[in-house]
C-alpha positions in Angstrom: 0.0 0.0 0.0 1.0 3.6 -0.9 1.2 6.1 1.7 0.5 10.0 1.3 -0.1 13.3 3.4 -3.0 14.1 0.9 -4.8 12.6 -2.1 -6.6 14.6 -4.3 -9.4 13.5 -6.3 -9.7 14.9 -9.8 -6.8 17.3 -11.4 -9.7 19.8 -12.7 -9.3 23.7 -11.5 -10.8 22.4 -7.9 -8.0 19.5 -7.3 -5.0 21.8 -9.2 -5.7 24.8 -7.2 -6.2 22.7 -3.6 -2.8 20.8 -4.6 -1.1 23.8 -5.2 -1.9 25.7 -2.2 -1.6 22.8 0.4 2.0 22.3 -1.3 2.5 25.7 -0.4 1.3 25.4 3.1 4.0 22.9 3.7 2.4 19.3 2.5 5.0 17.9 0.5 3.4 14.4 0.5 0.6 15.1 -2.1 -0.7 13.1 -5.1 -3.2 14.3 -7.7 -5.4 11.0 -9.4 -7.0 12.3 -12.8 -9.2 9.4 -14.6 -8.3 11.9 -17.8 -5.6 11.5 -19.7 -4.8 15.3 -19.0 -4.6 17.7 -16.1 -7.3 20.5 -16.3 -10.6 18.5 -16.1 -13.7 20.8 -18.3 -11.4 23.8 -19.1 -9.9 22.1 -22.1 -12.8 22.0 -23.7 -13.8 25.5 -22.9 -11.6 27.2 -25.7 -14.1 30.9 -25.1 -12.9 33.8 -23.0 -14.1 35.3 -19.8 -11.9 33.3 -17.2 -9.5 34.6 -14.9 -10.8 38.2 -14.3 -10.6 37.7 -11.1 -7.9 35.3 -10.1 -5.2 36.6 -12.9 -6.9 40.3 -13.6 -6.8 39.3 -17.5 -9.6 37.6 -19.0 -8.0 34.2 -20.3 -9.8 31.0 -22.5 -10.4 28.2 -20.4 -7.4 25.9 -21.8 -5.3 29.6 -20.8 -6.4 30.1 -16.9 -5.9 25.7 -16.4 -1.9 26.0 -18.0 -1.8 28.8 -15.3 -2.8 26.0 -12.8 -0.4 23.1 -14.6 2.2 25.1 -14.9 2.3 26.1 -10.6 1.8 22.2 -10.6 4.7 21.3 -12.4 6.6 24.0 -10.5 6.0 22.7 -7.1 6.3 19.3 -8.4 3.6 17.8 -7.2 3.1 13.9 -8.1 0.0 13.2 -10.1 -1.7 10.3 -11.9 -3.2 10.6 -14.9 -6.0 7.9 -16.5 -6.0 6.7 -13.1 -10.2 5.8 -11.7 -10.2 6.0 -8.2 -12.7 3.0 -7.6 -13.8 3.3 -4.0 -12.9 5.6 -1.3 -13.1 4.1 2.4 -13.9 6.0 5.8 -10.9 5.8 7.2 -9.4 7.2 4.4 -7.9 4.3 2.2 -8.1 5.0 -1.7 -8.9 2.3 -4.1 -7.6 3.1 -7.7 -6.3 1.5 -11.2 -5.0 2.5 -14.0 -2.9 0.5 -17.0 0.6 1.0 -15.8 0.2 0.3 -11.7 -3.1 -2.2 -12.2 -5.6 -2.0 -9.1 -3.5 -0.2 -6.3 -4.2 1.4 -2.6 -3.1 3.9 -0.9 -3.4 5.8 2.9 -3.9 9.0 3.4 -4.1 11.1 6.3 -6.5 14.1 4.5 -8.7 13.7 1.0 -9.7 16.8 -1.1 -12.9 15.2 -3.3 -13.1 17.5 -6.3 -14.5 15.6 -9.2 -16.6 18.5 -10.3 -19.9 17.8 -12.0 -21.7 15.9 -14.8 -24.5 17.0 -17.2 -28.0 15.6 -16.8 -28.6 13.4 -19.0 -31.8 13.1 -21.4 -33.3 10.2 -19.2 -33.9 12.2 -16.2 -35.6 14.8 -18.6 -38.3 12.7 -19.3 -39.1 13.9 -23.2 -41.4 12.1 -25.2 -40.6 10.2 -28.4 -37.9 8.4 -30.1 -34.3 8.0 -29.1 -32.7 9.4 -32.8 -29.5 10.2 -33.7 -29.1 13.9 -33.0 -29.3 14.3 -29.0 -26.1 15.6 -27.0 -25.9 17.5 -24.0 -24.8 20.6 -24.7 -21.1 19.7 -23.0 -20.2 16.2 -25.1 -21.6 18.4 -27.9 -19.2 21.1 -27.1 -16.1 18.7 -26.8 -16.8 17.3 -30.5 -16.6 21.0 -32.1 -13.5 22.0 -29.9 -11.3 19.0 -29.3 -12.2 16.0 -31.3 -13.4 18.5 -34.9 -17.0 16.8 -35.5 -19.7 19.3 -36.3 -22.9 17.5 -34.2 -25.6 18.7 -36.7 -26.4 21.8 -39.0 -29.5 23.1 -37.7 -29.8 23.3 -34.1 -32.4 23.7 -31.1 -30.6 24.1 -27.5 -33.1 22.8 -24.5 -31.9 24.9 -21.6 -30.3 28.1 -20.7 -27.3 26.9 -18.7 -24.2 28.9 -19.7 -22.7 25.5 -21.3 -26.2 25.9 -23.4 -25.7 29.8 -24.3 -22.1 29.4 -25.2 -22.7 26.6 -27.3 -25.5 28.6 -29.1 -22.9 31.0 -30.2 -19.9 28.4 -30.8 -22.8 26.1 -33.4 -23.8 29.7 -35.0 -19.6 30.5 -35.4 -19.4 27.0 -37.1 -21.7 27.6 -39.6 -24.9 26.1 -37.7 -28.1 27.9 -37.3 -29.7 28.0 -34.1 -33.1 28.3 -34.8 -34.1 28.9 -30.7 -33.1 28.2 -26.7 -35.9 27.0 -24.6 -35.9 27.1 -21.2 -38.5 25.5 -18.5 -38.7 28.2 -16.1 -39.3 31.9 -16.2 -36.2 32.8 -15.9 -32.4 31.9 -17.7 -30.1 29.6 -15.9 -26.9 31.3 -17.5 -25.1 34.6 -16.5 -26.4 37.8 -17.6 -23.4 38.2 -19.9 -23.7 34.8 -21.8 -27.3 35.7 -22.8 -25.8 39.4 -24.5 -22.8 37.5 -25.5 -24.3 34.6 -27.3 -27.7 35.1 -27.4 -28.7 38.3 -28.1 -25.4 39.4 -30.3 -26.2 36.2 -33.1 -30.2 37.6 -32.9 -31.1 33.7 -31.6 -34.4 33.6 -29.8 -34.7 33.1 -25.9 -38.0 30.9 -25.1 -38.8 31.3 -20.8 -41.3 29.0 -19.8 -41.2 26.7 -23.0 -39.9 22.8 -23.0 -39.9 20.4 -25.8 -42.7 18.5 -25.6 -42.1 15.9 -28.5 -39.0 14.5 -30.9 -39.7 13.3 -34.5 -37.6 11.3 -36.3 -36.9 7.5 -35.7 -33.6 7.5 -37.4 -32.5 10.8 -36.8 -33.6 14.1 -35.5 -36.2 15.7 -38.0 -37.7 18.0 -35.4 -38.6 19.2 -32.0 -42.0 20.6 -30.6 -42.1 23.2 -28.6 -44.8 24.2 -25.9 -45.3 27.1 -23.7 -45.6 25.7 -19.7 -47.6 26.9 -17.1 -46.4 27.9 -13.2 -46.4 24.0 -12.3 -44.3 23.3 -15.1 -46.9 21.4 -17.2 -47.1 22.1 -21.0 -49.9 24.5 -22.1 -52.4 22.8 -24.7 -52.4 25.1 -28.0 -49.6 26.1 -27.8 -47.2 24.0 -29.8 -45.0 25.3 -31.9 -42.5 23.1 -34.4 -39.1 23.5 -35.5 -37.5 21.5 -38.0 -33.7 20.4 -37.1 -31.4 17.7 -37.1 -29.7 18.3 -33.4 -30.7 19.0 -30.0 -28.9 20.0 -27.4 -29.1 19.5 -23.9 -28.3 22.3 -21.3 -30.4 21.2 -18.3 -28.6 21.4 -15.0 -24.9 19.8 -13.7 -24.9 17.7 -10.7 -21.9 17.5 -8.7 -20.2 14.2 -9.1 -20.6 12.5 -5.6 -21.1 8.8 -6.0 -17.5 8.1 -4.4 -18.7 10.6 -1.5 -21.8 8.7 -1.3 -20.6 5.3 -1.1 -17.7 6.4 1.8 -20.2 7.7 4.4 -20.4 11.4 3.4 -23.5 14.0 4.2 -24.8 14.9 1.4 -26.9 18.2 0.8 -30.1 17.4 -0.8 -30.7 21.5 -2.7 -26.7 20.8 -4.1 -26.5 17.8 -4.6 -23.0 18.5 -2.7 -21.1 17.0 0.6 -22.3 19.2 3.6 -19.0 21.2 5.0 -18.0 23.2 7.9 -15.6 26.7 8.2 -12.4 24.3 6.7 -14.5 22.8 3.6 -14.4 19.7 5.7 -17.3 16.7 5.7 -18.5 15.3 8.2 -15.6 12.3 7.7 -12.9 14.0 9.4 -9.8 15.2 7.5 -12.0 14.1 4.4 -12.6 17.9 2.6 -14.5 19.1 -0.8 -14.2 22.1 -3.1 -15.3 23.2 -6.8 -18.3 22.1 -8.6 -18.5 18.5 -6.6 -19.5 20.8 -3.4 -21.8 23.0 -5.5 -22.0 24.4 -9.2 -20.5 27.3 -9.5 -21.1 30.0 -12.1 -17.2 31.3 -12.6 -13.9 29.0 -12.6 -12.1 31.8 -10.4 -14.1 30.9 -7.3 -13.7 27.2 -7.7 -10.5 28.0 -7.7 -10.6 30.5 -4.5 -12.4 27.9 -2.6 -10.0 25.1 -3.7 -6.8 27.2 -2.8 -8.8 27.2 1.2 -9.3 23.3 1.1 -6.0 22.8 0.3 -4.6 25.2 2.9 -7.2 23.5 5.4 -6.5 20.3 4.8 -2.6 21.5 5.5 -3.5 22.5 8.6 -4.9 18.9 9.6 -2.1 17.1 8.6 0.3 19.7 10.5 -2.1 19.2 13.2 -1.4 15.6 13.4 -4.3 14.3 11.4 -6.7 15.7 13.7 -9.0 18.7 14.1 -8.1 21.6 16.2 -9.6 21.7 19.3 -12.3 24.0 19.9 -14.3 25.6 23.0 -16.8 27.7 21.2 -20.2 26.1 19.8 -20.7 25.6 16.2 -22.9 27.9 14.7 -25.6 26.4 12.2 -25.9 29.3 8.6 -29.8 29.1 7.5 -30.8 30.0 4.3 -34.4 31.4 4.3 -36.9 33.0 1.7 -35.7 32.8 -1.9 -32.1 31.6 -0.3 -31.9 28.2 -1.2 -28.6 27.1 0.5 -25.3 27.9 2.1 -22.1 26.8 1.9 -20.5 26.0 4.8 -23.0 24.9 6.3 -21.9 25.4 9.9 -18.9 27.5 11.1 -16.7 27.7 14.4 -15.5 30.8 15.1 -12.2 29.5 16.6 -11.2 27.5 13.9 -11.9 30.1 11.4 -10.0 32.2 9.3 -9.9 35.9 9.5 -12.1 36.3 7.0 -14.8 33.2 5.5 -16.7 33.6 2.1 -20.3 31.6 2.5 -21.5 31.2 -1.2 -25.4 30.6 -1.8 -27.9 30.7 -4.7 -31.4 32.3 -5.0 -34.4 29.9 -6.0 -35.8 33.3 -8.1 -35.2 36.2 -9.8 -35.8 39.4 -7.5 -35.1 43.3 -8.5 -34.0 46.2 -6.1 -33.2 44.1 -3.3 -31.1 43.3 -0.7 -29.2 40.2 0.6 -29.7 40.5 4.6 -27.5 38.9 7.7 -29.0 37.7 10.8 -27.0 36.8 14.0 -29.8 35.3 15.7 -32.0 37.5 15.0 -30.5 40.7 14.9 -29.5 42.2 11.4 -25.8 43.0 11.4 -25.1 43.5 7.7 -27.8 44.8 4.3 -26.2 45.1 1.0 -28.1 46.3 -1.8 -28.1 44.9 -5.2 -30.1 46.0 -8.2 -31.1 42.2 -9.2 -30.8 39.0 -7.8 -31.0 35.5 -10.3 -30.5 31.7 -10.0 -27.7 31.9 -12.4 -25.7 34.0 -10.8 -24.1 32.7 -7.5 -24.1 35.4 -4.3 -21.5 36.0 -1.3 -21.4 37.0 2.0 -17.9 37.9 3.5 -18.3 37.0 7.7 -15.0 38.6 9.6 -14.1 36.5 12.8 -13.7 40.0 14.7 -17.5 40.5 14.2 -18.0 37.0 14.7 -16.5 37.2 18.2 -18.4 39.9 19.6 -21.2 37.4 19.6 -20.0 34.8 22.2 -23.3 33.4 22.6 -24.1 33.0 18.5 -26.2 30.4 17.4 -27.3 30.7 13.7 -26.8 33.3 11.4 -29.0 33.2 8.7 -29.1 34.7 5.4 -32.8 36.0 3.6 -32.9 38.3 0.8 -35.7 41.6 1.4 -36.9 44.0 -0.4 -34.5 47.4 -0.3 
């Protein structure tokens, strides 16, 4: 058996970033296992532009801000593994992977990072009527054709969905020579960031549809055509009002959910709103020294957050190992953070001041869209910080920035909850 400090699951932006700054923090022991056959994870595939204003203050493409990450990686020499499938993960922290070189192998580890990121849902859990044709990708597979492997999926193009994989892919088909004849999306509201609707959207002159779904696929062979149908506030298609739209592809853009089977199967909470392992203050599951960042702890909307949160695992999980493999001991309570109203979730989940940094980001989505607002902080029940903003929307991920000197004047701190009011 192979022994480690830390082993990090999936060499995506999450598990480069968390293996670069735990190197940094003084693990030397560290191994990255990618099932890929190349560090990076999603980003290669992601040849656009808009990643990176924040972490590098230069807007980068996505195969750009992940050599940023590689190269640090290959600086700091940190070992990795590439198509390597970690099979199993075990509760008291034993690893069970294979790959073609080492066969099945093991190894212990005193801390895990899980960040395997997300997958696409698939058409099965969509629940369309009609045929299975030729024709149906998820927007992401369809994505990796065009930009890595040079297949064009299909020439004239319905995207299901308004997820930013969706919007970006309506521009990258249109770029190719496609035409996009529409993006439907179930609810009343996009999925995708303001900027991807201008962007890719609105700049080609392709036609957003809120509240619509496809309601029927024709063709047997192929894809000959979709129908579309306007839904009511349950969801339920509206009688009258289909529309049809010849085409020979439609993509998928309906959701990601983080990629948690291993976490599943080795004991971890899981949140049921994210799909995502429930964490405290350090990005730590209720396993001990077992930690979780990027999109396998929630979805995020931009790369340089994944990659902000990743860089505190890693550091976190540093501090565990230094701290002989054990958490540090604490006399305050842990304080539960309670999303209300349109709030949907939190993460952390809990926090303890002591253990703390000086500052902690908690990240959270809104179930709706809401206009001149504000997102509201409760300790207990006392409000302690408003912040206005002009528009609040699903796809767009909020923060709250909590400061341990605050935090402290509160001894007796329970819950702190988070609502979003009117301004």
């Amino acid at each position: 058996m192979l022994n480690y400090d830390l082993v990090i699951v999936g060499g995506g932006p999450a598990g480069l970033a968390a293996a670069a700054s735990a190197k940094r923090n003084g693990i030397d022991s560290t191994i990255i296992l990618e099932r890929d056959h190349e560090l990076g994870g999603i980003l290669n595939q992601c040849i656009h532009n808009g990643f990176g204003l924040h972490t590098f203050k230069e807007e980068l493409t996505g195969p750009e801000y992940a050599g940023r990450f590689i190269d640090q990686v290959e600086e700091l020499k940190i070992e990795y593994k590439l198509n390597t499938m970690v099979m199993d993960i075990r509760g008291d922290k034993v690893v069970t992977a294979m790959n073609r070189e080492d066969g099945l192998f093991e190894i212990k580890a005193r801390a895990i990072i899980l960040a395997m990121g997300c997958r696409e849902r698939p058409r099965g859990a969509l629940n369309i009527p009609g045929y299975r044709p030729a024709g149906i990708y998820s927007a992401g597979t369809a994505q990796r054709l065009v930009n890595i492997e040079g297949f064009m999926p299909g020439r004239e193009v319905v995207i299901l969905g308004s997820g930013d994989i969706g919007l970006i892919m309506a521009r990258r088909m249109t770029l190719e020579g496609a035409k996009v004849k529409v993006v439907a999306e179930l609810m009343p509201f996009s999925g995708g960031l303001k900027r991807n609707i201008v962007q890719c959207l609105d700049d080609f002159g392709i036609p957003l549809k809120l509240s619509h779904t496809v309601v029927d696929i024709d063709g047997k062979e192929r894809v000959k055509g979709i129908t579309l149908a306007r839904v009511d506030s349950t969801g339920k298609p509206v009688p009258g009002t289909e529309e049809y739209y010849a085409c020979d592809t439609l993509l998928l853009s309906c959701g990601l959910i983080p990629e948690n089977e291993l976490s599943r199967n080795m004991g971890v909470d899981i949140e049921p709103i994210t799909n995502g392992p429930s964490v405290n203050e350090s990005l730590e599951t209720n396993i001990e020294g077992v930690f979780a960042c990027g999109n396998v702890l929630h979805v995020h909307d931009l790369v340089d957050f994944v990659s902000e949160e990743a860089s505190a695992a890693g550091k976190n999980a540093a501090k565990y190992i230094k701290n002989g493999g054990k958490a540090v001991e604490v006399s305050h309570e842990t304080v539960a953070l309670c999303p209300e109203g349109i709030v949907r979730y939190t993460v952390p989940k809990t926090l303890n001041v002591e253990r703390m940094d000086d500052e902690i980001t908690v990240r959270f989505r809104v179930g709706a869209v809401q206009k001149n607002c504000c997102i509201s902080t409760y300790f207990d029940d006392e409000r302690v910080m408003r912040r206005k903003r002009p528009v609040v929307a699903p796809g767009e991920m909020e923060e709250v920035k909590l400061k341990k000197e605050k935090l402290l004047e509160y001894p007796d701190l329970k819950k702190i909850t988070f609502k979003v009011e009117e301004a």
